[in-house]
N, C-alpha and C positions, 0 to 999 in steps of 0.2 A: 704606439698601439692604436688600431684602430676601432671602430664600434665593433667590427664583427668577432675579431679576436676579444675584447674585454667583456661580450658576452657569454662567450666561450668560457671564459675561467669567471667568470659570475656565476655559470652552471656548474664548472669543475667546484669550486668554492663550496656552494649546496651540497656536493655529492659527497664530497672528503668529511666536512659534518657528520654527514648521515653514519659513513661507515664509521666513527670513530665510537667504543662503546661509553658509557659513564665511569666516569673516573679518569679517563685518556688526558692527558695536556693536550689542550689546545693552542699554544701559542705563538706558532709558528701559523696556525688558519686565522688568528687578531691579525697577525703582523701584514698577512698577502691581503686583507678584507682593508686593512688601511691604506695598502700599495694600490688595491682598484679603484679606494674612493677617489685619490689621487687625481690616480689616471683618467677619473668619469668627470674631475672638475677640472683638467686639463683642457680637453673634447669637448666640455661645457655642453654634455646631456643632463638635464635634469633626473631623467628616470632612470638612468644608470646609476646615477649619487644616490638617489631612493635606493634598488636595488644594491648598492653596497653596503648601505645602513641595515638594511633590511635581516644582509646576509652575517652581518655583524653584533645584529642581533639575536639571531636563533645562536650562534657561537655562545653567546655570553647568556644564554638561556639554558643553554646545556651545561655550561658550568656552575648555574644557579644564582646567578650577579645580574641578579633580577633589575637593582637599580639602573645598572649600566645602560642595558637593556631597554630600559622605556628611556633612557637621558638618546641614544641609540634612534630609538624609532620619532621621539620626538625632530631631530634630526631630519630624520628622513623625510616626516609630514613640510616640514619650512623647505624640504628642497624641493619638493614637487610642488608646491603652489598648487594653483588651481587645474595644474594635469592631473588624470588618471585615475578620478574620484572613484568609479566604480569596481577598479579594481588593483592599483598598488595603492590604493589608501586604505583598502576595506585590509588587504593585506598586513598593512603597519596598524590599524586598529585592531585587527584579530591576535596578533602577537603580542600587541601595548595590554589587553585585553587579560590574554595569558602572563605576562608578567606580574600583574596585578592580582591574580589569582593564584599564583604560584605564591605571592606573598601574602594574602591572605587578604587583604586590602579588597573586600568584597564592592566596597560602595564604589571606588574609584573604577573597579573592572565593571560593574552593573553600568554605568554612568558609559563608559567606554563601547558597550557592547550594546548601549543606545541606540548611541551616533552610527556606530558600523553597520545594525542592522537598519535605521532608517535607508541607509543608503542602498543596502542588496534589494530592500522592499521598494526604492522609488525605480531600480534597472532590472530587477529582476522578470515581470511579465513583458516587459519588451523584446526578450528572448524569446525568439521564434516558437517551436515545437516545444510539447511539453516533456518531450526526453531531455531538450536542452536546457529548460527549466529547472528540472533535476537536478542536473550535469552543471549546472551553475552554481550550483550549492557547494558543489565537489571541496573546495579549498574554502571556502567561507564559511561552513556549517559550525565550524569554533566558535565563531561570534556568536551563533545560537545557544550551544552547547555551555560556552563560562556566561552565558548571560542567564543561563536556565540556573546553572549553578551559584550563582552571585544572588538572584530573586530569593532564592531557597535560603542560602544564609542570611539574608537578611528578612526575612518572613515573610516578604512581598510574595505571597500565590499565586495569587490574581495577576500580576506581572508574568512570573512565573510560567503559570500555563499558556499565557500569552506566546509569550516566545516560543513555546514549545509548540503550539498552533499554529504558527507562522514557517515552522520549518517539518513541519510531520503532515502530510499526505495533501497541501494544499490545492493542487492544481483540479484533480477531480470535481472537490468544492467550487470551486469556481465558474467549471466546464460541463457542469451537471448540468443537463439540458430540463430547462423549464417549460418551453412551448415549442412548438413546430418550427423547421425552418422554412426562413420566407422564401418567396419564389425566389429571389436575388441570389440567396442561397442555392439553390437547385440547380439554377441557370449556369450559373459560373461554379460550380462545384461539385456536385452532388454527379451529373453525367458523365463527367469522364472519368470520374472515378467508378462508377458502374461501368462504365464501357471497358476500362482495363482490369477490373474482374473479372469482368465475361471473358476478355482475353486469355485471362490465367484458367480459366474454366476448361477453353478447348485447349489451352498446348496441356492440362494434365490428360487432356483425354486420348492425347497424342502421346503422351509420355515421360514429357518435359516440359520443366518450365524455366526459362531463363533468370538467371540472376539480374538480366536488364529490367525486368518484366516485373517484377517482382518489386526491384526499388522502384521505378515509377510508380508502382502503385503506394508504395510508403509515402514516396514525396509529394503523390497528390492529397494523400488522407491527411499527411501534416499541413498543405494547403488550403484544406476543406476546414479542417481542426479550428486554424490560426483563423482564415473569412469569416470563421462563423460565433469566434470570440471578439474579433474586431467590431462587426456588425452590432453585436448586441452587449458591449460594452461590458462584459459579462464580471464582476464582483462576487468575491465568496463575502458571505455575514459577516462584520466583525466579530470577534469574539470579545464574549462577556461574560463573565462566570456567571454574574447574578443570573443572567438570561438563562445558561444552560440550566443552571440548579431549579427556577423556575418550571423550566421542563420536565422535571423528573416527576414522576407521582412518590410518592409516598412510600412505596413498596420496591421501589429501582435506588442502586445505586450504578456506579461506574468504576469498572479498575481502568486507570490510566499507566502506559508507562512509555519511559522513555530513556533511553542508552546517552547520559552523558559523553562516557567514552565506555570501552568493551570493558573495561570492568566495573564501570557504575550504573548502577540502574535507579532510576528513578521509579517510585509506584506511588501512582497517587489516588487514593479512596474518595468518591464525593458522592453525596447523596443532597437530596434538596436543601437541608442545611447547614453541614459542611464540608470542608474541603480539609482532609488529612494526608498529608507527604511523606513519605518515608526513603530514604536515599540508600538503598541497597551495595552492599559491597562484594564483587563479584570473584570467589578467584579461580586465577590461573588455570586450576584443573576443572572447576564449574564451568569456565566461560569454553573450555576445551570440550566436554562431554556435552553444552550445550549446542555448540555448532556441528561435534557430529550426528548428535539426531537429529536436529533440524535439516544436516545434507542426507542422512537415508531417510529424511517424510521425504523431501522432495526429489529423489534419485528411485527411488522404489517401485518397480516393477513385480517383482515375485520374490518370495522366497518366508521365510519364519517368520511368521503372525505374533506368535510372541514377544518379538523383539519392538515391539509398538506398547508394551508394556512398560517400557522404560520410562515413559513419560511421569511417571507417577514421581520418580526421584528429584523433579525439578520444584514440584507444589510448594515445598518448604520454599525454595529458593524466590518462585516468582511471589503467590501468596502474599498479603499482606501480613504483619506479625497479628497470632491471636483470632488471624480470619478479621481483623480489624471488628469491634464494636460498631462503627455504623453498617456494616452489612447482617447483623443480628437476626432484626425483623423483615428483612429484603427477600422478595421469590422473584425478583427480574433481576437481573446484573447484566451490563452492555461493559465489553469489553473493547479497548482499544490498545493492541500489541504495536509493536516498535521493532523495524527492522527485523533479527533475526527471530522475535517475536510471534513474526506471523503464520509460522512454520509450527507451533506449536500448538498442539488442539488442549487449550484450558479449561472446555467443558470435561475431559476426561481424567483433571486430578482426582486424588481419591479424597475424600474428606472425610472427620470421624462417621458419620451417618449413610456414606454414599459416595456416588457420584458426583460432582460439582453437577451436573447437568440433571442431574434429581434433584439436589434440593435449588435451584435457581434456573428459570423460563431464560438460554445465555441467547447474546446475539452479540454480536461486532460488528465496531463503529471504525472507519479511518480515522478520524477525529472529535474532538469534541462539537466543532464548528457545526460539523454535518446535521447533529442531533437538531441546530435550530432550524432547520428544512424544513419546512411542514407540507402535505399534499393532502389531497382530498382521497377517501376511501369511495371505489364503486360501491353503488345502492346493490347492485346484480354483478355472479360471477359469471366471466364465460371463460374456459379454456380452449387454448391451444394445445395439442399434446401428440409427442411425435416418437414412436419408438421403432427402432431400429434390430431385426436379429440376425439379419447377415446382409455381407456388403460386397457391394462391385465398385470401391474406390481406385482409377487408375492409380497405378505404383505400388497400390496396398495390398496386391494379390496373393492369398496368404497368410498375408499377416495380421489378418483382424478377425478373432475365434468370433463364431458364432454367440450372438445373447440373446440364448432359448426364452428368456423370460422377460424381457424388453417389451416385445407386442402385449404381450401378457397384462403387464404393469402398467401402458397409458391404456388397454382397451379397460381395464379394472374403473377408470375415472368419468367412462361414461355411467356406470351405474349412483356414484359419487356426484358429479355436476348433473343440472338440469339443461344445460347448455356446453355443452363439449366436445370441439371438432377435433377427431381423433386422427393421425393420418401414419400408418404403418407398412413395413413391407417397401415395394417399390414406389408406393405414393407420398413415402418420409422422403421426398427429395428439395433441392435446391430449387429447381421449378418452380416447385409448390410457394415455397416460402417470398420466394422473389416475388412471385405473380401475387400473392396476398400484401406485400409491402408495398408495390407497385399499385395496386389497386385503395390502399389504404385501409382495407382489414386487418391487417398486423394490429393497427393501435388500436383496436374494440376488443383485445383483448383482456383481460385482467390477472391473467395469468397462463402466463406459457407452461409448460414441462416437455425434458428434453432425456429419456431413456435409449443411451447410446456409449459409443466408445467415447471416451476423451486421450489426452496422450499431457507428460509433465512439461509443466512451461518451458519456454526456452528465453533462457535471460538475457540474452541479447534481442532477442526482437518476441517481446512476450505479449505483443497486443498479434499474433499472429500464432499464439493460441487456438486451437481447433477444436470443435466436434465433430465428430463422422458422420455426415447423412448416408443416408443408400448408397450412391454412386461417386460422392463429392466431398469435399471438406469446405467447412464452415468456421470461419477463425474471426477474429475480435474486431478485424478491421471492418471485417462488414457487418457484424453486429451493431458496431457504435455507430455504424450510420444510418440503420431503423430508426426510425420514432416510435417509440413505446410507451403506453399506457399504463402499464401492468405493477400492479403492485406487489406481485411476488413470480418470481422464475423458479421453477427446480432444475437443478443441472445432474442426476443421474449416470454419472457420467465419470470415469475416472479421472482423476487430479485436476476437474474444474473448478475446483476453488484454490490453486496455487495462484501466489504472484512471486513475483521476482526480488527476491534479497539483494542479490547481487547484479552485475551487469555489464555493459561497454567498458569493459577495464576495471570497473568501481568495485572493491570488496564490499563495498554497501550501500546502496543507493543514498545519497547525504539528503533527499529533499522524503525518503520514506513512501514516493509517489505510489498510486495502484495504479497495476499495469496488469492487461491480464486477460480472462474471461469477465471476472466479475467488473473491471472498469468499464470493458465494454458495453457489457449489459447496463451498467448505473450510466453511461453515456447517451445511450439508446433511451435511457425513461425510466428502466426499473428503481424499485423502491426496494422490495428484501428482493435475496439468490440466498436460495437454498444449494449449497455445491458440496463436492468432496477434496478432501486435503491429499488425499492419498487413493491409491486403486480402490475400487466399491467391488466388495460380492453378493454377488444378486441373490444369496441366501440369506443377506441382510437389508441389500436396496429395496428390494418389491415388499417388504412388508413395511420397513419406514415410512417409504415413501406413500404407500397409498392407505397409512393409516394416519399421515401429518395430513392427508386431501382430504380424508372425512374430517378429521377437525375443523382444519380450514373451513369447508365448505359448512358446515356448523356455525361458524363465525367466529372460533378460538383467533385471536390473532397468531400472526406466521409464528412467533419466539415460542409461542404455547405452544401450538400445536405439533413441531417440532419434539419440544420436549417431554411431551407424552406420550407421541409416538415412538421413543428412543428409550421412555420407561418402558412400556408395554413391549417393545423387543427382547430390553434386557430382562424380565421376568419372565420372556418364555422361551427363551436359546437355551440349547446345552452348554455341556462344558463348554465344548469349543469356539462356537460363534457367540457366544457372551463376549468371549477376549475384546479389549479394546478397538485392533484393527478392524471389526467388522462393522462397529456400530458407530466408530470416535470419528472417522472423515466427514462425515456429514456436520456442517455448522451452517449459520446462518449469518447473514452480512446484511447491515441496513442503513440506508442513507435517506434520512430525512422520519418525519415520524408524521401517524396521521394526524389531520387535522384535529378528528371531532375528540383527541384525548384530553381527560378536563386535569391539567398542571395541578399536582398537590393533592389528587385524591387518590385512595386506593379503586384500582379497578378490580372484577370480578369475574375469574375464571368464564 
């Protein structure tokens, strides 16, 4: 037998497992997984003897002969030697890992799920793009997943959340732009990738744009992406419990959570001075009713308002038990969802008194990492603000209704700001904004707002994400490469606050990264994005929106002023536009926190 046929039934081998259900004999796939190793120490490949082990182990995992199993993968680590560290080892550790936890033997899989992940953490940003970053996680994200779970049985938290930090939304953190880039930057990056926008600019004006046309411009953004991590060596904070707890005032806590597997959830409470974990069990028919409303927030175009009501049946599920005692005395709560998570608007459960988003100022964090960011708050605000009520976008002829009340909504912001360049109608164009980016106006400002169409992410290439100007579309790739000042965005805009669950084949992205509008935007400089989850009706937008401006501009921070403007809606809507769907899209996302807040103290409205 040669290499190419013994990897062929190395693959067959895998596949026959798979289909067999629990309880099947397996012993005739022992007897051919012993005929390959054979045949691999015949040939004398090292990684094929791995991979026979390997394959020999998930067999003997599936019949629950756990010891075999790690006697099996031990095996397989003495036959690769010092090949294939970063990936058939991290493979026999994530299984050695899982058998250990399968038996309950927490300390041995904790200790296990070490070594593995020191290893995906020393290969892991060597991978080019930060799709591939993700997509790296793919098959290794167990190791996080029984390490999360090994910390927890054994009380380690701090451990715990560690890990879970290390594999939930990190590359953002990383890639969060903290200063301008340098000329070197510009030089070798920054132009040809404007110049192949502009490209894409005129063939939409023409009627098409090519699919060549298109990935080149991908593959230059991920070259710009990667120069400009390289250049500045870019590191996200470590994580530190004590640090984040330190962060908090007095008055915040934090729901964390995070998907073991689809049927455990992890939810963990933390406030300045503790940290409480609860391991949630999820079933079958939950985790089914969860994933089809999270697919109609994000598939939803029109239809019955009502059925955005539903959300309410999940509070019990996600919820801590009892509402947790440390969230008591708390009016801020920063939340950070998990996968399919994201999709679900948590300011909208119902609580005995209200709203969650009544009684707590909410916002959303990617992770906890984020919160230790700190930036400096403008002395003075100035706005940007662009709205849109009908469009001449090539291709879109048609099919973008007029929004009668968009001009309406940012001209409302000049009477609100003392400083606020309003630009509507035919002057809300791509022009405009390039020539102000271009010029280096863009970053004077301190806050954009964006009164226009949006459209639902698309999960395969979700940083190409769009807003509608006048004549053009405006998607994430160009957004992330402004330099932004701005400490708050509103996106007015339908489904600009989606990202993507799913993805390139993946039912769930394994690294939890943000992709999206709101990456863009946190790439480009921002601090909060004010977006929506789901379609916006402007008999709910225009009065949110420009009653969260006057707060703001009051000096309410973005979480407050949000959530006062969203009371003040829900007390004066009828039946109708009360309903969840008109008010609940709106949330708020935030990375990094301002400087001048003083750790430990309650602030004041």
């Amino acid at each position: 037998m040669d290499a190419v046929s013994l990897r062929q039934k190395l693959d067959s081998l895998a596949t026959d497992n798979l289909r067999r259900s629990d309880g099947d004999a397996r012993d005739d796939l022992l007897d051919t997984s012993l005929t390959l190793e054979a045949e691999a120490r015949r040939i004398n490949v090292p990684d094929f003897v791995a991979v026979s082990l390997l394959r020999r182990a998930d067999i003997l995992l599936a019949l629950k002969r756990h010891g075999e199993a790690i006697d099996s993968l031990d095996r397989a680590r003495l036959a690769l030697g010092s090949l294939r560290q970063h990936d058939l080892l991290v493979s026999v550790l994530t299984k050695k890992a899982e058998a250990f936890a399968r038996m309950k033997d927490w300390t041995n899989a904790s200790a296990t799920c070490e070594e593995g992940i020191n290893l995906v953490e020393a290969y892991r940003y060597k991978v080019s793009s930060q799709y591939m970053q993700s997509a790296y996680l793919r098959f290794r994200i167990g190791l996080y997943a029984w390490g999360v779970r090994s910390a927890f049985e054994l009380g380690h938290y701090a451990l715990m959340l560690q890990r879970m930090e290390l594999s939930k939304c990190r590359s953002i953190v990383r890639h969060h732009r903290q200063e301008t880039a340098t000329a070197e930057d510009v030089h070798q990056g920054e132009e040809p990738f404007k110049r192949v926008c502009a490209e894409i600019d005129l063939a939409r004006e023409r009627g098409t744009v090519s699919d060549e046309l298109l990935m080149k411009r991908r593959t230059l953004w991920d070259l710009l992406v990667i120069g400009r991590g390289r250049e500045r060596d870019e590191e996200a904070p470590p994580f530190d419990l004590d640090a984040v707890q330190a962060a908090l005032t007095a008055d915040e806590a934090i729901l964390y959570y995070y998907w073991i597997d689809t049927l455990s959830l992890m939810i963990v409470t933390i406030d300045s001075s503790a940290c409480a974990p609860e391991l949630r069990s999820v079933s079958q028919d939950q985790r089914r009713a969860l994933e089809a409303f999270t697919q109609s927030v994000l598939q939803f175009r029109s239809g019955n308002a009502s059925s955005f009501d539903a959300v309410e049946q999940f509070a019990e599920l996600l919820l801590p038990g009892g509402m947790s005692d440390l969230l008591a005395a708390k009016t801020r709560l920063l939340i950070s969802p998990h996968r399919i998570l994201h999709a679900v608007p948590f300011h909208a459960f119902r609580l005995k008194d209200g709203y969650l988003i009544e009684r707590f100022a909410t916002s959303y964090v990617p992770n906890l990492t984020s919160i230790l960011l700190r930036y400096d708050t403008p002395a003075d605000r100035r706005v940007l603000a662009l709205g849109i009520g009908d469009y001449k976008v090539p291709g879109y002829e048609g099919k973008l209704g007029s929004l009668t009340k968009a001009e309406q909504e940012v001209e409302s912001l000049k009477e609100v700001y003392s400083k606020a360049d309003v630009f509507t109608g035919a002057d809300a164009n791509e022009h405009r904004l390039r020539q102000l980016e271009n010029d280096g106006t863009l970053s004077q400002f301190t806050c954009l707002h964006f009164a226009t169409h949006g459209d639902n992410v698309n999960s395969d290439t979700p940083m190409e994400s769009h807003l509608f100007l006048r004549d053009s579309i405006l998607d994430g790739l160009e957004i992330a490469n402004w330099k932004l000042r701005a400490e708050c965005v509103v996106l007015s805009a339908c489904c600009s606050g989606q990202r993507p669950i799913s993805g390139r084949g993946m039912q769930e992205l394994p690294g939890d990264e943000l992709f999206g509008l709101q990456a863009a935007f946190f790439a480009a400089g921002a601090r909060r994005i004010v977006s929506a989850l789901w379609p916006v009706d402007s008999r709910a937008a225009v009065p949110i929106t420009i009653a969260f401006h006057r707060r703001y501009a009051q000096g309410a921070s973005a979480e407050e002023a949000l959530q006062k403007a969203v009371i003040d809606y829900i007390k004066q809507a009828g039946t109708l536009t009360r309903k969840i769907y008109y008010w609940a899209p709106f949330f708020l996302s935030a990375m990094g926190r301002p400087a001048r807040e003083q750790p430990g103290r309650t602030r004041r409205g």
